[in-house]
N, C-alpha and C positions, 0 to 999 in steps of 0.2 A: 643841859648846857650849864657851864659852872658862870659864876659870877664875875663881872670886871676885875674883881680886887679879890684872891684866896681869903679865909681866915684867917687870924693871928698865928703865929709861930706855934703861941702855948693853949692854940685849941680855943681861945675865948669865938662867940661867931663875927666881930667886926673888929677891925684892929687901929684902935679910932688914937692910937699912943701919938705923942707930938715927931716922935722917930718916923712913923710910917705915914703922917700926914705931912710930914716934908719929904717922905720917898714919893708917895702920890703923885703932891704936888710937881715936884722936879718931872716924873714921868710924862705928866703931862704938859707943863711947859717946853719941855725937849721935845715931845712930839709936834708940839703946835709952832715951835722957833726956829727948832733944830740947840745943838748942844751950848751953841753959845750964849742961853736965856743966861741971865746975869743973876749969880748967885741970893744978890739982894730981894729981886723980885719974886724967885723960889719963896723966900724968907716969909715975903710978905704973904702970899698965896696961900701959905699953910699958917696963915697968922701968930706965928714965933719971929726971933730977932736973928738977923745973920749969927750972930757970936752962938746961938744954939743949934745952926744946923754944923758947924765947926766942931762945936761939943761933940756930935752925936756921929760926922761922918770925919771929920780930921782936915777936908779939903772937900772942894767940890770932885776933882778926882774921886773920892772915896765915896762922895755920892752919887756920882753916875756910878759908881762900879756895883753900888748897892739897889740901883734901878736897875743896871743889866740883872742881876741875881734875880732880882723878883719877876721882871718881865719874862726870862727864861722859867721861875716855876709854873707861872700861869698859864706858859705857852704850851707847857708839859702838860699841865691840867687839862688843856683843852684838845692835844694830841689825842691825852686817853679819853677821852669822850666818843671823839668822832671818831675812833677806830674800834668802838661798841656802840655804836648807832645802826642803822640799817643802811646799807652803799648806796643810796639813791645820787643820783647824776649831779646833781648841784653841789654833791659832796665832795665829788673826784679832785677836787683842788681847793686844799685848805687856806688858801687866797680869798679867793672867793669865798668862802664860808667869813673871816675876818672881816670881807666887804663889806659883806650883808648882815652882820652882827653890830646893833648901835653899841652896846656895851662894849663890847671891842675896838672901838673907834680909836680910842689910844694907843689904846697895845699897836697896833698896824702902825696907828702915826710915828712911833718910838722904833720898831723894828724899822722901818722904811728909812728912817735917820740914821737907823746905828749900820744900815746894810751901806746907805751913802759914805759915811765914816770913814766906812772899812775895818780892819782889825779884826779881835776875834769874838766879841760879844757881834758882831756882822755876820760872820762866816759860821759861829755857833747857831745864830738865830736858823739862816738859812738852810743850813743840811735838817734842822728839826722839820722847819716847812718842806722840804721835800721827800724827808724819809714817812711823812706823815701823807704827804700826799700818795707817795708809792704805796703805803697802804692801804690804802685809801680805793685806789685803781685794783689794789689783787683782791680786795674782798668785792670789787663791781665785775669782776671776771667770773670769780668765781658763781657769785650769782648771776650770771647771766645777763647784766645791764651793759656791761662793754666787751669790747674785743680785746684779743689778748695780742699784746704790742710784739714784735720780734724782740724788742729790748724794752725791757719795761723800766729798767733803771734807766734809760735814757729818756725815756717818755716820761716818767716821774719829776726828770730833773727840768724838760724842758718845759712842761705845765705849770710849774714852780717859776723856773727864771723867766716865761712867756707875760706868767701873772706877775711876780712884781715888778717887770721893766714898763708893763703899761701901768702899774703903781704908781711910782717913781716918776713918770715922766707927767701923771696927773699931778702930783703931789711939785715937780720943776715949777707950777706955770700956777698955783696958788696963790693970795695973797698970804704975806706973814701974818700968823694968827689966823687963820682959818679953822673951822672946825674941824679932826678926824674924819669922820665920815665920811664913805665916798658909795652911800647910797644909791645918788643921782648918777654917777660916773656907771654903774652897772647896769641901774633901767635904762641907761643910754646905748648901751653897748650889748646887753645881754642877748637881744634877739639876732645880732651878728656875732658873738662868740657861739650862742647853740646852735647857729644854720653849721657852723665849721666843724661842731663836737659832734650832728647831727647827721647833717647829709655831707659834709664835706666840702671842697672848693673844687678840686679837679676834676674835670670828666673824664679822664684817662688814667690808666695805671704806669702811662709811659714812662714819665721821671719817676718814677721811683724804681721802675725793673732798672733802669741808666743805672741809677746810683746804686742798688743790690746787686747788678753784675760791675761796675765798676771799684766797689769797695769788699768783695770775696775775700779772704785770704788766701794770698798767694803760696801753694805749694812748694816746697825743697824737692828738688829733686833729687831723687837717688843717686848715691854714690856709684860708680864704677866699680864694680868686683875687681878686687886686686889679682 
């Protein structure tokens, strides 16, 4: 599993520079406030003076732009992890892996804000989490730990948007400044998210034949021989 924070750019192993201890900082203020922590407080957080986080990003614009860059390498870092790890079931949904990763705490809190936002550091965030999740699901096939979906790009996306809408809606009803973490949130809930990844909720296949014969693609019929 990689670390909260990558190495430095130029290879050093901590990147302790006063540039990246106010990208830090901001990351995690913005996770814990949402975007509009106040440039000042950043400042203070990574113990430098407003006039130097100026210097170094141009505008607070340029240093959110500079958290999205890094929270998207990280999130790449940790893509390729779990898609060389062994598919065990807890892994199927790279949500849930963030859950249950304290180190991670931020990353989730900053993605979770930047998915609320909207834009494209949002919509970036989210196709990683779910193209990661899809693979995620084809090497649990292919080993034998899960079933192979009819549409597995639709099952990837909705495991994805299933995890962070109950995200999101933990993260709605928060106090400001709260820790990341959301631990407790999944020993609350885990033993009803696996009875459904497990045994399932329906005792019948009925709704689903409904909607597989009502959603077929419908045939062209043949033309008339002229």
């Amino acid at each position: 599993m990689c670390s909260a924070w990558p190495a430095s750019e130029d290879g050093s192993p901590a990147d302790l520079t006063a540039r990246a201890r106010i990208r830090d900082a901001a990351i995690t203020l913005f996770a814990q406030e949402g975007f509009a922590a106040p440039l000042r407080r950043i400042a203070a957080s990574a113990g430098v003076s407003p006039a130097l986080v100026i210097h170094h990003f141009g505008s607070k614009a340029g240093l959110q732009a500079e958290c999205d860059r890094h929270v998207g390498q990280v999130m790449l870092q940790l893509k390729s992890s779990t898609t060389t790890e062994s598919p065990e079931a807890s892994e199927a949904n790279l949500v849930y892996l963030l859950a249950n990763a304290d180190e991670y705490g931020y990353l989730l809190g900053y993605f979770l804000r930047s998915l609320s936002l909207g834009g494209p550091a949002g919509r970036h965030f989210l196709e990683a989490m779910t193209q990661a999740t899809a693979q995620l699901i084809e090497r649990g096939v292919a080993a034998g730990t899960m079933r192979q979906s009819r549409d597995p790009a639709a099952q990837a996306r909705y495991l994805t948007y299933s995890g962070l809408g109950m995200l999101l809606a933990w993260q709605a009803v928060q106090p400001q400044g709260a820790p990341g973490g959301v631990g407790q949130l999944m020993d609350d809930l885990g033993m009803a998210s696996l009875e459904l990844y497990t045994e399932g909720l329906l005792t019948s296949s009925d709704l689903l034949e409904a909607f597989i014969a009502n959603h077929q693609p419908k045939e062209t019929p043949d033309e008339p021989d002229s």
